[in-house]
Biotite code that builds the C-alpha atoms (Angstrom):
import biotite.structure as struc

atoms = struc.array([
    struc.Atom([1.726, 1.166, 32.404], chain_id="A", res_id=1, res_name="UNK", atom_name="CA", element="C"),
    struc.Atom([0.144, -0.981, 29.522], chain_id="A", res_id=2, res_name="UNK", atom_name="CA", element="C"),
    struc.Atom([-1.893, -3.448, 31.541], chain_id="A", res_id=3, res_name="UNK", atom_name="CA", element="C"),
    struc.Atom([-0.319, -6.027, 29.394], chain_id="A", res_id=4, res_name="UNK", atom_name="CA", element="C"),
    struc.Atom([-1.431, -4.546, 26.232], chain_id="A", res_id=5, res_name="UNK", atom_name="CA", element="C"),
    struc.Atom([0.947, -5.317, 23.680], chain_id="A", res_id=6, res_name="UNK", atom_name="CA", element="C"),
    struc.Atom([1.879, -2.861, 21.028], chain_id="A", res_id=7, res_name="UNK", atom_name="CA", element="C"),
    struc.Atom([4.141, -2.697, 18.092], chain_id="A", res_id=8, res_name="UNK", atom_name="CA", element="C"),
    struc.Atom([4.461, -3.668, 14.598], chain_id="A", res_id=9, res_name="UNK", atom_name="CA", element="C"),
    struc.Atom([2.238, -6.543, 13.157], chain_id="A", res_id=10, res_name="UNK", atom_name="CA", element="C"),
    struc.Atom([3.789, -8.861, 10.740], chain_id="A", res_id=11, res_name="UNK", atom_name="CA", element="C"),
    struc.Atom([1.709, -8.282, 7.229], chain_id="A", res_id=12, res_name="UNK", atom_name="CA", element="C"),
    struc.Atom([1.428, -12.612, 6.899], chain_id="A", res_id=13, res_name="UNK", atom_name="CA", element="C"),
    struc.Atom([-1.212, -11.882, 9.725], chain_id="A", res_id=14, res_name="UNK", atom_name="CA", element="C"),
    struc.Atom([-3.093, -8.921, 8.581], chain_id="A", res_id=15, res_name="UNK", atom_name="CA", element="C"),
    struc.Atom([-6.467, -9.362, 6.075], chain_id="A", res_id=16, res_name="UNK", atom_name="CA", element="C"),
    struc.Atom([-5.146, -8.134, 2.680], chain_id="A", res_id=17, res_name="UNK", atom_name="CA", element="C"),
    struc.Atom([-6.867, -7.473, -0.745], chain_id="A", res_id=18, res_name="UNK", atom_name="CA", element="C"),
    struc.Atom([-5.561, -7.029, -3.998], chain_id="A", res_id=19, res_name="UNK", atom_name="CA", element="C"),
    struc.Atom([-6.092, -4.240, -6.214], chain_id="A", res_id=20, res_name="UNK", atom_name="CA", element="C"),
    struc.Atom([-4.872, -3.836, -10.309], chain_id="A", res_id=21, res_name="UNK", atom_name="CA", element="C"),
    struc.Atom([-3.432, -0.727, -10.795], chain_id="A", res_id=22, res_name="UNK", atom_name="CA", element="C"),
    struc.Atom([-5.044, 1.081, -13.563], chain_id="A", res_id=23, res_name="UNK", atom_name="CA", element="C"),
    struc.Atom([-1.705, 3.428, -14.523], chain_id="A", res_id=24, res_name="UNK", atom_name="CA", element="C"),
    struc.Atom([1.653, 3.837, -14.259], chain_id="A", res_id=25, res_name="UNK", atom_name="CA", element="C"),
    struc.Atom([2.793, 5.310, -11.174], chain_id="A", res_id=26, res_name="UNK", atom_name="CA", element="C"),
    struc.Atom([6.492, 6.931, -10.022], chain_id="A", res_id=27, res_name="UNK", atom_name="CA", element="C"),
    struc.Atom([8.074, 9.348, -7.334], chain_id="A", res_id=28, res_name="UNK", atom_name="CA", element="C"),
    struc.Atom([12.112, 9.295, -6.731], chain_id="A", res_id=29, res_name="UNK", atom_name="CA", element="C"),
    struc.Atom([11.198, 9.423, -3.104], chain_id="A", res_id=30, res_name="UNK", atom_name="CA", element="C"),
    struc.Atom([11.751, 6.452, 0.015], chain_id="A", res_id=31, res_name="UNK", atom_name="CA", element="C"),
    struc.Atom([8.947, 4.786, 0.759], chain_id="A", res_id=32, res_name="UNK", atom_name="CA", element="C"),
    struc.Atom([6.746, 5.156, -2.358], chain_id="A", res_id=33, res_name="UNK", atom_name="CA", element="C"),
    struc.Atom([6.086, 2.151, -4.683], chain_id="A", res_id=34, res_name="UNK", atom_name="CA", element="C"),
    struc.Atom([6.553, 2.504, -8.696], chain_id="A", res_id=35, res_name="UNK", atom_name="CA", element="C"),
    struc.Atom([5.045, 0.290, -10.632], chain_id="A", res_id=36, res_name="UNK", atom_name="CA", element="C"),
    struc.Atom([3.569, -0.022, -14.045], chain_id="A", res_id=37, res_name="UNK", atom_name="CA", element="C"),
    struc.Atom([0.094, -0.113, -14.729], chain_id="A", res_id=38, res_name="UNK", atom_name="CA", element="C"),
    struc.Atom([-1.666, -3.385, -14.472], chain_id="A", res_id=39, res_name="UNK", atom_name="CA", element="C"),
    struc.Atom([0.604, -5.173, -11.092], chain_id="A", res_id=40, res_name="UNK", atom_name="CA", element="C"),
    struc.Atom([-1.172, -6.653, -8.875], chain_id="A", res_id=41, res_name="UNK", atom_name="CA", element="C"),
    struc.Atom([-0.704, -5.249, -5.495], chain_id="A", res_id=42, res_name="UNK", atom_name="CA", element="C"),
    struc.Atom([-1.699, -6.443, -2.358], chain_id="A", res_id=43, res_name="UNK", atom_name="CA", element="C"),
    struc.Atom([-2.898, -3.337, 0.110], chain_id="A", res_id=44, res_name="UNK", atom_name="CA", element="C"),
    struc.Atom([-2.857, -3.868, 4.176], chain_id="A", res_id=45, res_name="UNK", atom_name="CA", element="C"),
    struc.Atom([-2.963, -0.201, 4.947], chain_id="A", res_id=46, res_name="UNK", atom_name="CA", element="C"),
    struc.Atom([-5.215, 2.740, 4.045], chain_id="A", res_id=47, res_name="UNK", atom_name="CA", element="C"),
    struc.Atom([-4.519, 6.534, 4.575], chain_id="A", res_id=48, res_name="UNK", atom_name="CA", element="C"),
    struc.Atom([-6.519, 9.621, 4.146], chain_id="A", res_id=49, res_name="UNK", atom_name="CA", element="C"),
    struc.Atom([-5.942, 12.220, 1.632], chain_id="A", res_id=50, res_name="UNK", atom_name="CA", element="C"),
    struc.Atom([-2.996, 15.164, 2.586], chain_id="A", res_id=51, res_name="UNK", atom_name="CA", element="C"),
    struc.Atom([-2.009, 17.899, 0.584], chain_id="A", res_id=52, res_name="UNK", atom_name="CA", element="C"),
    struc.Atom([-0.031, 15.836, -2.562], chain_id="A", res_id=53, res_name="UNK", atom_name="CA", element="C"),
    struc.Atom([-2.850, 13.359, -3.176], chain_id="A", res_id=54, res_name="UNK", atom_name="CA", element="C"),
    struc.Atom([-6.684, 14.334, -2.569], chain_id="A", res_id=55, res_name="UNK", atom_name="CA", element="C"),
    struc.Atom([-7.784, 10.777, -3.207], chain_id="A", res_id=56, res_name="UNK", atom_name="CA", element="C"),
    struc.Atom([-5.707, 8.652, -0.195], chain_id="A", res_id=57, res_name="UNK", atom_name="CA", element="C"),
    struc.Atom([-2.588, 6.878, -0.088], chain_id="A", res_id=58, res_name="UNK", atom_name="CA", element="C"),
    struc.Atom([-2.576, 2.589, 0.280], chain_id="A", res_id=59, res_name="UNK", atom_name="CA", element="C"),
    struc.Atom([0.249, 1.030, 1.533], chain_id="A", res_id=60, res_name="UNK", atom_name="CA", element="C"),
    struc.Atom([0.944, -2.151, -0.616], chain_id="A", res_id=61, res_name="UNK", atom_name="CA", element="C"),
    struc.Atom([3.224, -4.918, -1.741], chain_id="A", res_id=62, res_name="UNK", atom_name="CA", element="C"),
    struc.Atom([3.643, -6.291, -5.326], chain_id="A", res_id=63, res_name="UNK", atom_name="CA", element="C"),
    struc.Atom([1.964, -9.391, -5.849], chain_id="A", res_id=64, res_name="UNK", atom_name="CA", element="C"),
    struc.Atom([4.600, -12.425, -5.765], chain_id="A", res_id=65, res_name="UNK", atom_name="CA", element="C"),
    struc.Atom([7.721, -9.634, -5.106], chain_id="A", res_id=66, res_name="UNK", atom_name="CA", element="C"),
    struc.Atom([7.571, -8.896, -1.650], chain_id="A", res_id=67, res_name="UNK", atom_name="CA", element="C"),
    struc.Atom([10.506, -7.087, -1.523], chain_id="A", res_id=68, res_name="UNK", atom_name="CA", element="C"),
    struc.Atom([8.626, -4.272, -3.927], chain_id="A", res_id=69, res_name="UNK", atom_name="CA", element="C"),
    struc.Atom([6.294, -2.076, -1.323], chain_id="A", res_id=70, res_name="UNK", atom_name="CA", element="C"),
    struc.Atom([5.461, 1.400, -0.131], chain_id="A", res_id=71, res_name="UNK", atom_name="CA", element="C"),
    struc.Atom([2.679, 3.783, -0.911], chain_id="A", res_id=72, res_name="UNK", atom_name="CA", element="C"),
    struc.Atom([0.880, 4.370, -3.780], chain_id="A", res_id=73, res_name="UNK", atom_name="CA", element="C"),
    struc.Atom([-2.048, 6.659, -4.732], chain_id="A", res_id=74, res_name="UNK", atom_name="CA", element="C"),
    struc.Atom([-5.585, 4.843, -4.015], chain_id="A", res_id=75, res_name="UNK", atom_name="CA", element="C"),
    struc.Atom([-6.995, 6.310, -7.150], chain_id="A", res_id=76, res_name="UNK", atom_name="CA", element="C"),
    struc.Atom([-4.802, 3.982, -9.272], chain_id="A", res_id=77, res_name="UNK", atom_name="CA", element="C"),
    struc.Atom([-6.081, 1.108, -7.658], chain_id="A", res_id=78, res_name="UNK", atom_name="CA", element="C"),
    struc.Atom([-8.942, -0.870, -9.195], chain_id="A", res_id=79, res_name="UNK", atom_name="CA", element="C"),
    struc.Atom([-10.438, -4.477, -8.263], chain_id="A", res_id=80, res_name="UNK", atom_name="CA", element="C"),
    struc.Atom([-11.140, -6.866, -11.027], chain_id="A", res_id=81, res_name="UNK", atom_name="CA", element="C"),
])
């Protein structure tokens, strides 16, 4: 029973964003992850810890004007400006 608690997905238009520069290029052949080359613009609506392939954290971002472009991308290669 949820007591009318609603759960699911939130649409990103409704979530606080910021955006970040990336300071280097970044790539991985795998789903999910975001490539990019370094100085995009992304804008970040999720943060995760560090795991066992990146000490530093993952964000989970879209590129700036190219929303089809997202995924997750080490936090270390994010700067603001």
């Amino acid at each position: 029973m949820n007591n009318g608690e609603q759960r699911g997905w939130i649409p990103q238009r409704l979530l606080a964003t910021r955006h970040y520069e990336t300071t280097a290029s970044f790539s991985n052949r795998n789903t999910g992850f975001l490539n990019v080359q370094k100085g995009i613009w992304i804008s970040v609506v999720c943060w995760e810890g560090p795991d066992e392939f990146e000490a530093a954290g993952w964000a989970w971002g879209t590129v700036l004007n190219n929303g089809e472009q997202r995924g997750w991308i080490p936090q270390r290669l994010l700067a603001t400006r």
